[in-house]
C-alpha positions as CSV (number, residue, x, y, z in Angstrom):
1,X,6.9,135.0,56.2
2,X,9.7,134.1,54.3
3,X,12.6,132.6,56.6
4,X,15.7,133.7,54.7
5,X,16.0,137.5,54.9
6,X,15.8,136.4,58.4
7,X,18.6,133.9,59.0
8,X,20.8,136.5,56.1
9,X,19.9,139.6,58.1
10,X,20.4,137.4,61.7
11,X,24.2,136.3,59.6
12,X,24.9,140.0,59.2
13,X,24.2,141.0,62.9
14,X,26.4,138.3,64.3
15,X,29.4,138.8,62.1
16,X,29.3,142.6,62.6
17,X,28.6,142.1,66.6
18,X,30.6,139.2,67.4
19,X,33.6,141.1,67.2
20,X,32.8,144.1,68.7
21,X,31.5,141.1,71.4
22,X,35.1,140.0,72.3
23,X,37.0,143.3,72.1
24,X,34.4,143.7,75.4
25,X,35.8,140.7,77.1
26,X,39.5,141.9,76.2
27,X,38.8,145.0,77.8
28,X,37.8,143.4,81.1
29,X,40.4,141.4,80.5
30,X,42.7,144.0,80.8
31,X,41.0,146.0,83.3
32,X,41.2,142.2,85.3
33,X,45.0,141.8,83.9
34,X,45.7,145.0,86.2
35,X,43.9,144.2,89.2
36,X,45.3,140.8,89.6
37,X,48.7,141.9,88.6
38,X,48.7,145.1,90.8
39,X,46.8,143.4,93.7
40,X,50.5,141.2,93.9
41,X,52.3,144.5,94.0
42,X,50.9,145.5,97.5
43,X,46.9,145.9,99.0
44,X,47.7,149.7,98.7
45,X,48.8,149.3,95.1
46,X,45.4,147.0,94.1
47,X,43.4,149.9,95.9
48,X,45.0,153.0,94.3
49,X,44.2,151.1,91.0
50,X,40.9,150.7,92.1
51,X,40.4,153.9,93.2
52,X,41.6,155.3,90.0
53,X,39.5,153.8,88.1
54,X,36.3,154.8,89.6
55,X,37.5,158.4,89.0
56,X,38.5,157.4,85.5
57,X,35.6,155.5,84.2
58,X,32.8,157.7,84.1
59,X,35.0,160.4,82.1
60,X,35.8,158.1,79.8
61,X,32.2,156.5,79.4
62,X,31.3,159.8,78.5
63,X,33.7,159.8,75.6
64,X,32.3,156.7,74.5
65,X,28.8,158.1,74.4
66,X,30.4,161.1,72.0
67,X,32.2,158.9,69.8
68,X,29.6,156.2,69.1
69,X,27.5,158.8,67.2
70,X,29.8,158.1,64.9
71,X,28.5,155.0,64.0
72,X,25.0,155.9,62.5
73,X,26.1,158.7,61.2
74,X,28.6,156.7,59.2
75,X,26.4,153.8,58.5
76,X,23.5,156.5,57.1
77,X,26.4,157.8,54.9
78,X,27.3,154.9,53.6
79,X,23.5,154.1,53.0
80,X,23.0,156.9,50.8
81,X,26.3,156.7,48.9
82,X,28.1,159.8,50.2
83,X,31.1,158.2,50.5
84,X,33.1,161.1,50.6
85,X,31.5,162.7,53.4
86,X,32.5,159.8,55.7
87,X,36.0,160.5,55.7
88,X,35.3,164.1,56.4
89,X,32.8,163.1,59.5
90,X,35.8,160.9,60.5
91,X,38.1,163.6,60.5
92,X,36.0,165.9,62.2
93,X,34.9,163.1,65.3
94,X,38.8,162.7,65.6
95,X,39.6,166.3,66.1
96,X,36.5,166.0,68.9
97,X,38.1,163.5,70.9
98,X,41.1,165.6,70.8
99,X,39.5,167.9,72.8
100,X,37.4,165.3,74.8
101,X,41.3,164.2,76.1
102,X,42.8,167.8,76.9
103,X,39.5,168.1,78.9
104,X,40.0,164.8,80.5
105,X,43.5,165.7,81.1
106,X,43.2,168.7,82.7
107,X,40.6,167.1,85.0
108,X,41.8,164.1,86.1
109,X,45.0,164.8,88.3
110,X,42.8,167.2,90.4
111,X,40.2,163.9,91.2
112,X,42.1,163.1,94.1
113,X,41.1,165.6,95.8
114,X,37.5,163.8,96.2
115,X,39.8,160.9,97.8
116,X,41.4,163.0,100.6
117,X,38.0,164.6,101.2
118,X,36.9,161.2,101.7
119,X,39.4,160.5,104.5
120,X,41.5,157.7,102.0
121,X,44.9,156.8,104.1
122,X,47.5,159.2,102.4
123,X,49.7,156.6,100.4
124,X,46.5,155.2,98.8
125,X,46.0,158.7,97.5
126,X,49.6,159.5,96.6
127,X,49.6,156.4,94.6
128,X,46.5,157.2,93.0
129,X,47.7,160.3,92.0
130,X,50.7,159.2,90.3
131,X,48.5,156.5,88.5
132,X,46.1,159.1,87.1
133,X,49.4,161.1,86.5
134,X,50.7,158.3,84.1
135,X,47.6,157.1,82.1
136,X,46.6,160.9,81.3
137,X,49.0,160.9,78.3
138,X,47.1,157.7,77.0
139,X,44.2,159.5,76.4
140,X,44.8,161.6,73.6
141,X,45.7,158.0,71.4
142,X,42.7,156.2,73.3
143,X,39.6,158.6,72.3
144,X,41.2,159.0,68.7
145,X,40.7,155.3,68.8
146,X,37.3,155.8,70.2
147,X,36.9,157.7,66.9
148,X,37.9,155.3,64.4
149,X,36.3,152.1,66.4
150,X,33.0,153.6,66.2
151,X,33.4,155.2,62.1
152,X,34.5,151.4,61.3
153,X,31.5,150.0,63.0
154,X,29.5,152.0,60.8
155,X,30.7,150.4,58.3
156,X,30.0,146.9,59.5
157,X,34.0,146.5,59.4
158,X,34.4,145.4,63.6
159,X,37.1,142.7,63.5
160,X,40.2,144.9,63.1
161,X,39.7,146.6,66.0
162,X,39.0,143.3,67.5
163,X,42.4,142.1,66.5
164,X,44.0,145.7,67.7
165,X,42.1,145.1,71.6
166,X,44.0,141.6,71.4
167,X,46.9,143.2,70.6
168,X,46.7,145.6,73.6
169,X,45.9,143.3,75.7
170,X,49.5,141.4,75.0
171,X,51.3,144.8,75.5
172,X,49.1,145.2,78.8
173,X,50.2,141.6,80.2
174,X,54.2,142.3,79.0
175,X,54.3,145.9,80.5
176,X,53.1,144.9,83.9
177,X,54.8,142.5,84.0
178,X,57.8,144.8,83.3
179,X,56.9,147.7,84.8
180,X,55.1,146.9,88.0
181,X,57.1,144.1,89.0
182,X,60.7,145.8,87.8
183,X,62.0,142.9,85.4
184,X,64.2,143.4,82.6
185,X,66.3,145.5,84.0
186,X,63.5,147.9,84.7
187,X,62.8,149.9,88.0
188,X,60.2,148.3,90.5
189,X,56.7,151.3,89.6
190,X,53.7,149.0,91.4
191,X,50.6,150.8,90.7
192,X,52.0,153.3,88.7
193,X,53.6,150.7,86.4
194,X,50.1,149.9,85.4
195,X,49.2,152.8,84.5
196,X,52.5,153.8,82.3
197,X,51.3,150.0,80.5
198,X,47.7,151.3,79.8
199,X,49.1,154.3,78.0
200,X,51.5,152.3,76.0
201,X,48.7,149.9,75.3
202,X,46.4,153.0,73.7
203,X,49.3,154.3,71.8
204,X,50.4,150.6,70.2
205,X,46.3,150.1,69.6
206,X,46.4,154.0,67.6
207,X,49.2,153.9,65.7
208,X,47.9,150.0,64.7
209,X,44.1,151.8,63.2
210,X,46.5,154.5,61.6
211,X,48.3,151.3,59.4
212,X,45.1,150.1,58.8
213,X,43.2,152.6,57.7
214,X,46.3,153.8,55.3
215,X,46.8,150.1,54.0
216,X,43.4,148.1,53.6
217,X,41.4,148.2,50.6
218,X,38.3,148.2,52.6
219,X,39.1,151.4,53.8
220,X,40.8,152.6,50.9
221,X,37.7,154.4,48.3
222,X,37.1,156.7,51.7
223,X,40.4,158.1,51.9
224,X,40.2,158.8,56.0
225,X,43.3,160.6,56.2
226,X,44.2,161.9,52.8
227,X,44.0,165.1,53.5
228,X,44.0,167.9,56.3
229,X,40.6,169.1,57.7
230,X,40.4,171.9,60.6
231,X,37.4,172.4,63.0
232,X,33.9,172.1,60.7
233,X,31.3,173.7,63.1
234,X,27.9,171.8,61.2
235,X,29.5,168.1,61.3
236,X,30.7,169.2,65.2
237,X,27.2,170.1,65.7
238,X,25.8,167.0,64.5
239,X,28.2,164.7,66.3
240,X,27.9,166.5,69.6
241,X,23.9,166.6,69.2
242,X,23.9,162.7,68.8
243,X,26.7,162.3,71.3
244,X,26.5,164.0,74.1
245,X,22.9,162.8,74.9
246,X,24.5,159.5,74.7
247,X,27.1,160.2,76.6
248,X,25.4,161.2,79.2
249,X,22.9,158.2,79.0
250,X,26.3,156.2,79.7
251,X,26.9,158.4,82.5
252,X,23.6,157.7,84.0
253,X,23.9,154.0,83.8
254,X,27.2,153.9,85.2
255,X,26.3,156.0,88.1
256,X,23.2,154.1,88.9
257,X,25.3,150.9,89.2
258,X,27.9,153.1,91.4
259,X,24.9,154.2,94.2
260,X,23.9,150.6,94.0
261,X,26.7,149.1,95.4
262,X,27.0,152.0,97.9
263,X,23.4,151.1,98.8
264,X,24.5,147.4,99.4
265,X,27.4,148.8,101.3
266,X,24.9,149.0,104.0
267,X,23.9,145.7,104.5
268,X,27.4,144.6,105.7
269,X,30.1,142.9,103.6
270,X,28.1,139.5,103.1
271,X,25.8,141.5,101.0
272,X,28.3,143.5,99.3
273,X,30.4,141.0,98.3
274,X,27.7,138.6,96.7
275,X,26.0,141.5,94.8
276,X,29.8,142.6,93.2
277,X,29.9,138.8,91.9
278,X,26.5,139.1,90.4
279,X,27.1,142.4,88.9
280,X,30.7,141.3,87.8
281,X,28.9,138.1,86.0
282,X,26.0,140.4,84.3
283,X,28.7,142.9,83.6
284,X,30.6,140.1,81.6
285,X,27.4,138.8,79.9
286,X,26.9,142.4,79.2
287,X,29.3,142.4,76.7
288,X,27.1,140.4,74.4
289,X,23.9,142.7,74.0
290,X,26.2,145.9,73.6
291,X,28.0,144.0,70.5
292,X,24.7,143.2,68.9
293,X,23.3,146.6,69.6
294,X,26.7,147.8,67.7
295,X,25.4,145.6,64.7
296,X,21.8,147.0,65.5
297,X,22.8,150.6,65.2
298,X,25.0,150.5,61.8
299,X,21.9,148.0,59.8
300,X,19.3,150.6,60.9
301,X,21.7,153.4,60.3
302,X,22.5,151.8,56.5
303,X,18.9,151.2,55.7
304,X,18.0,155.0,56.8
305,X,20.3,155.8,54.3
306,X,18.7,153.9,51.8
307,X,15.7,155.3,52.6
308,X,13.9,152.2,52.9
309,X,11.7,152.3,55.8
310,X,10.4,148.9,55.3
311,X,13.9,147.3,56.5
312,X,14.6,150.0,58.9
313,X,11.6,148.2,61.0
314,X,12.8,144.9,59.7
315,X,16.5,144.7,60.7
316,X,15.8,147.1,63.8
317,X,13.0,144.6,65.8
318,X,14.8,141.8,64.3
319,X,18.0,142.8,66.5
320,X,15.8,143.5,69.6
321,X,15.0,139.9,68.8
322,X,18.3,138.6,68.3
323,X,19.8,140.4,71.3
324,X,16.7,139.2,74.0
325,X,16.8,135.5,72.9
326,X,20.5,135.5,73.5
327,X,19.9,137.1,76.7
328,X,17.2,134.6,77.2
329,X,20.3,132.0,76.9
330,X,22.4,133.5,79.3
331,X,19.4,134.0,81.7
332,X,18.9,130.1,81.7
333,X,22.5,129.6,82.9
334,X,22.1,131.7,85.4
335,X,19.0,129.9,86.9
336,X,20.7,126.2,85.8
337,X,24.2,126.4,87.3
338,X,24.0,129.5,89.8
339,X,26.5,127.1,92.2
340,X,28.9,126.5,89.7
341,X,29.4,130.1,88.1
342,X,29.2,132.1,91.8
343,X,32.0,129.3,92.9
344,X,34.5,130.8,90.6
345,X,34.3,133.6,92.8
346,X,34.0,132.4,96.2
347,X,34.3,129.3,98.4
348,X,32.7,131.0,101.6
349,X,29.0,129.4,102.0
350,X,27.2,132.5,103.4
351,X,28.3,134.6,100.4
352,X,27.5,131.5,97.9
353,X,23.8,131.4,99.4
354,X,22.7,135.1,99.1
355,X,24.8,135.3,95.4
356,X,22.3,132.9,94.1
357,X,19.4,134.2,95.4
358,X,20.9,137.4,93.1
359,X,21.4,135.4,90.5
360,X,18.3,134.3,90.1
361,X,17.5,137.8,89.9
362,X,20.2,138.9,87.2
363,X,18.7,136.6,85.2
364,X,15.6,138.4,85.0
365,X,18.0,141.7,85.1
366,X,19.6,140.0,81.7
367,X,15.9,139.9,79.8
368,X,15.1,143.4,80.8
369,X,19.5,144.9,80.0
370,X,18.8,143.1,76.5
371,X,15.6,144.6,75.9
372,X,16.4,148.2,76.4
373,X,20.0,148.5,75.2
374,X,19.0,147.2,72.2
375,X,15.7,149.2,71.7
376,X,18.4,151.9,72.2
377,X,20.6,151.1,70.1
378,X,17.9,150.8,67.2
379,X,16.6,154.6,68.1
380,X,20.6,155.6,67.7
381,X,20.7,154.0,64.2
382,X,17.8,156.6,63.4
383,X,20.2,159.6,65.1
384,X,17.4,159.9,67.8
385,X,19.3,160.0,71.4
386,X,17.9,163.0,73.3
387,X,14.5,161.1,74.4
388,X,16.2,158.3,74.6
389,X,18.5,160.8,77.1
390,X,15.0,161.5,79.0
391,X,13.7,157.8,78.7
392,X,16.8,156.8,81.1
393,X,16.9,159.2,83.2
394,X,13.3,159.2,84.5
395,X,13.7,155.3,84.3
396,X,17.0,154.5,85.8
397,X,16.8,157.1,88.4
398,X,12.8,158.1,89.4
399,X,11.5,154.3,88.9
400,X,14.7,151.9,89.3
401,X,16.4,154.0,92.1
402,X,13.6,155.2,93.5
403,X,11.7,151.3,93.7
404,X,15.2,150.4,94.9
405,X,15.8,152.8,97.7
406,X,11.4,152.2,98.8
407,X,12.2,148.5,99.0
408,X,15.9,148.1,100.7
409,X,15.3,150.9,103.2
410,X,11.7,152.3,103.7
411,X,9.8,148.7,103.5
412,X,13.3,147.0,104.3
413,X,12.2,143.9,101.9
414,X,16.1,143.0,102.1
415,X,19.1,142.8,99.5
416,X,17.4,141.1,96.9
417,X,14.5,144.1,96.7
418,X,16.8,146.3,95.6
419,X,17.9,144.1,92.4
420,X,13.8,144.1,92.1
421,X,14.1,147.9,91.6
422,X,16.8,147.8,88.9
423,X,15.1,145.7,87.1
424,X,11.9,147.2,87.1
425,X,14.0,150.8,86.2
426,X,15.7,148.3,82.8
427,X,11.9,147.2,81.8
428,X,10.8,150.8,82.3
429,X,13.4,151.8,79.7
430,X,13.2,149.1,77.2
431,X,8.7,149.2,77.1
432,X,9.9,153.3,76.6
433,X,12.6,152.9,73.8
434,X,10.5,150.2,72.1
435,X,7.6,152.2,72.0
436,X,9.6,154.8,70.7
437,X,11.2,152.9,68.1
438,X,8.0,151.7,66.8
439,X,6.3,155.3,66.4
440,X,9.4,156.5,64.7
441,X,9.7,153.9,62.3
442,X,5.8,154.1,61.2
443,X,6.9,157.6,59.7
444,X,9.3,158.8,57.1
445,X,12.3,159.8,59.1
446,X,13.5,162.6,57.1
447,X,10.5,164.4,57.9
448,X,11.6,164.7,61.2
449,X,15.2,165.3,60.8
450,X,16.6,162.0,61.5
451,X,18.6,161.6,58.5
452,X,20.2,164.5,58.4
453,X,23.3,165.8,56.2
C-alpha cells in the first residue's frame, strides 16, 4: 500500500488533535492551579474545593457528552456541503446548553446536602456551599462554550479554542491570586475566591469564541450568529439522540473511576495514595488519546459526508492506529522510568514501592484506554452512540467492576488485582467498539440512518 495517504491522513489527525491535546492539559492545569492555590488558603479551603468538585464534575461531564455530538454532526455537514445547516445546528446546540446550565444551576446548590448526610465537619460544607454558590453563574458561558468547542472541532478548526483555554488559564492564576489571597485591594474570599475566578475565566473564554466566530474568515461563509433561531424540535432531537448516550457513557466512566478509589479506600492510605498518583499520571496521559479521538471523530464524520465509505474505514482504523501506538509510547515510559515519574509525587518509600507496581499496570491500562476511546470515537463520527452507551456499561461496570470487586475482596488478590479488573473492563470495551466499527463500516451508512439530516 501506498505510504502517503498514510503519513497526509496521520498529518491531518495530529494538527486537528494536537490542539484539542493541550487545551486538556490547561484544563488540569487549572483544576491543579486551584488546588495548590486554595490548599495555601487553609486545609478546610483545599477540601471544600475538593469536595465541590466531585459534586461538580460528573454534571458537567454530562454536558460534555451532549455537546460533543456536535462534532460529527458538523463534520458530516460539512462533508456533504450543507454549509448552511451548520450554523443553524450551531445555533440550536447553543440554545441546549442553555438549558443544560439552568438545570445544572438549579441542582447544584442543593449537592451539599449529600455532604452533611455524609457527616462532613460543618465549615467544610459551608464553604462548599458558597463555592458551588459562586461558580453556578459560570455555567451558562461555560456549556455555550462547550457548544462552540465541539461545532469547531467538526470543522477540524481546534487551535482557537486552544489559545482561548490558555487564555483562561491566565485569568485563573490572576484571579486567585486576587481573590483568594485578598491582593489588590481586594477582600480575603479563600475557597470561594476560586470559585468567583472559574466563573470569570468561562465568561473571558465565551465572549473570546463570540470575537472569533464574528471576525475570522474561516468561520465567516457559515455565518454562526447572523441571525436569530428559536427552539427547532428535529435538530434538538438529533443532538440529544447522539448526546445524551454519550453523555451518559462519560458518566459511566467517571463514576467507575469514583467507586475505584472508594474501593482502594479500603486498603488503608498507603494504597490510596499510590493508586491517586497512578490514576493522576494516566489521567494526564489521558489527555492525548481523547485529542486524537477528537481528530478521529470529525475525519470519519467528513468522509460520511462524502459518502465515501472506502475512507470512512481508512481514516477511522487509521486513528485507532495512531492513538494505540502513541499510547504504546507512553506505556514504555511508564515501565522505563516508573521511579522517576512517581517521585514527582512522593518522597515516602512505601508509597513509591506499591505506585510502581501500579504503574506497571497503567501501562497496560494505557494500551487498553487508547484502544477503546478511540474505537469510540470512530463509532461517534458515524452518529452511532447508543450501543456504544450499552457496550460501556456492560463492560465498565459487569466485567471491569465486577473482576475488580472478585479480585480485591472475594479472592483478596491485593491492590494491584483491582487495576487487573479495569483493565480487563477497557479491553472488553475497545474488542466491542472495534467490532462494531468494523460491521458498520462494511455497510452503506445511510441505510441505517447514520447520516442523517
Amino acid at each position: 500500500m501506498n505510504a502517503t495517504p498514510i503519513i497526509e491522513e496521520s498529518r491531518v489527525l495530529l494538527r486537528i488533535g494536537l490542539p484539542v491535546v493541550i487545551s486538556g492539559v490547561l484544563n488540569l492545569s487549572m483544576q491543579f492551579v486551584d488546588t495548590v492555590m486554595t490548599g495555601h488558603a487553609g486545609p478546610n479551603e483545599l477540601a471544600a474545593v475538593a469536595s465541590a468538585s466531585a459534586l461538580f464534575h460528573p454534571i458537567f461531564c454530562l454536558g460534555i457528552g451532549v455537546m460533543v455530538a456536535l462534532t460529527p454532526i458538523v463534520a458530516q455537514l460539512e462533508g456533504s456541503g450543507r454549509i448552511r445547516k451548520i450554523g443553524t445546528s450551531v445555533r440550536q446546540g447553543i440554545w441546549i446548553s442553555m438549558l443544560l446550565a439552568l438545570l445544572s444551576m438549579l441542582v447544584l446548590p442543593h449537592l451539599d446536602s449529600l455532604l452533611r448526610w455524609m457527616d462532613y465537619e460543618p465549615e467544610v460544607v459551608s464553604i462548599t456551599d458558597d463555592y458551588l454558590e459562586a461558580i453556578i453563574w459560570g455555567l451558562p458561558a461555560a456549556f455555550a462554550f462547550l457548544a462552540i468547542r465541539h461545532s469547531l472541532d467538526g470543522l477540524g478548526i481546534t487551535r482557537p479554542c486552544m489559545y482561548l483555554t490558555l487564555l483562561g488559564l491566565g485569568v485563573n492564576i490572576i484571579g486567585n491570586y486576587t481573590l483568594i489571597f485578598g491582593n489588590f485591594g481586594f477582600p480575603r474570599m479563600g475557597a470561594v475566591g476560586a470559585g468567583w475566578t472559574t466563573t470569570i475565566a468561562h465568561w473571558v473564554i465565551l465572549i473570546g469564541a463570540l470575537i472569533y466566530l464574528q471576525s475570522s474568515q474561516r468561520t465567516g461563509t457559515i455565518r454562526f450568529l447572523s441571525r436569530f433561531d428559536w427552539p427547532i424540535w428535529n435538530y434538538w432531537r438529533e443532538i440529544l439522540r447522539i448526546g445524551i448516550p454519550s453523555g451518559l457513557s462519560f458518566g459511566a466512566e467517571v463514576c467507575m473511576f469514583t467507586v475505584v478509589a472508594l474501593m482502594m479506600g479500603k486498603f488503608g492510605v498507603t494504597a490510596l495514595a499510590a493508586h491517586q498518583i497512578s490514576i493522576n499520571v494516566a489521567a494526564l496521559t489521558f489527555m492525548i488519546p481523547m485529542g486524537i479521538s477528537a481528530a478521529i471523530t470529525q475525519r470519519v464524520g467528513n468522509a460520511v459526508g462524502q459518502k465515501n465509505w472506502k475512507e470512512v474505514r481508512f481514516r477511522g482504523w487509521l486513528g485507532v492506529g495512531v492513538c494505540v501506538g502513541v499510547m504504546g509510547l507512553t506505556a514504555s515510559i511508564f515501565i522505563l522510568f516508573p521511579k522517576v515519574i512517581i517521585g514527582l509525587y512522593t518522597s515516602d518509600s512505601t508509597v513509591t514501592d506499591l505506585a510502581i507496581n501500579i504503574l506497571w499496570m497503567a501501562a497496560l491500562f494505557q494500551l487498553s484506554d487508547g484502544l477503546q476511546v478511540s474505537s469510540m470515537s470512530a463509532l461517534r463520527g458515524l452518529k452511532d452512540t447508543r450501543i456504544p452507551l450499552l457496550t460501556n456499561l456492560f463492560s465498565y461496570w459487569l466485567v471491569g467492576m465486577g473482576l475488580a470487586y472478585l479480585f480485591g475482596f472475594v479472592l483478596e488478590w491485593g491492590v494491584i488485582s483491582i487495576w487487573g479488573g479495569l483493565i480487563a473492563g477497557l479491553s472488553v470495551a475497545a474488542i466491542l467498539h472495534g467490532l462494531r466499527f468494523y460491521l458498520l463500516s462494511q455497510v452503506r451508512i445511510p441505510e441505517l440512518h447514520y447520516a442523517q439530516t
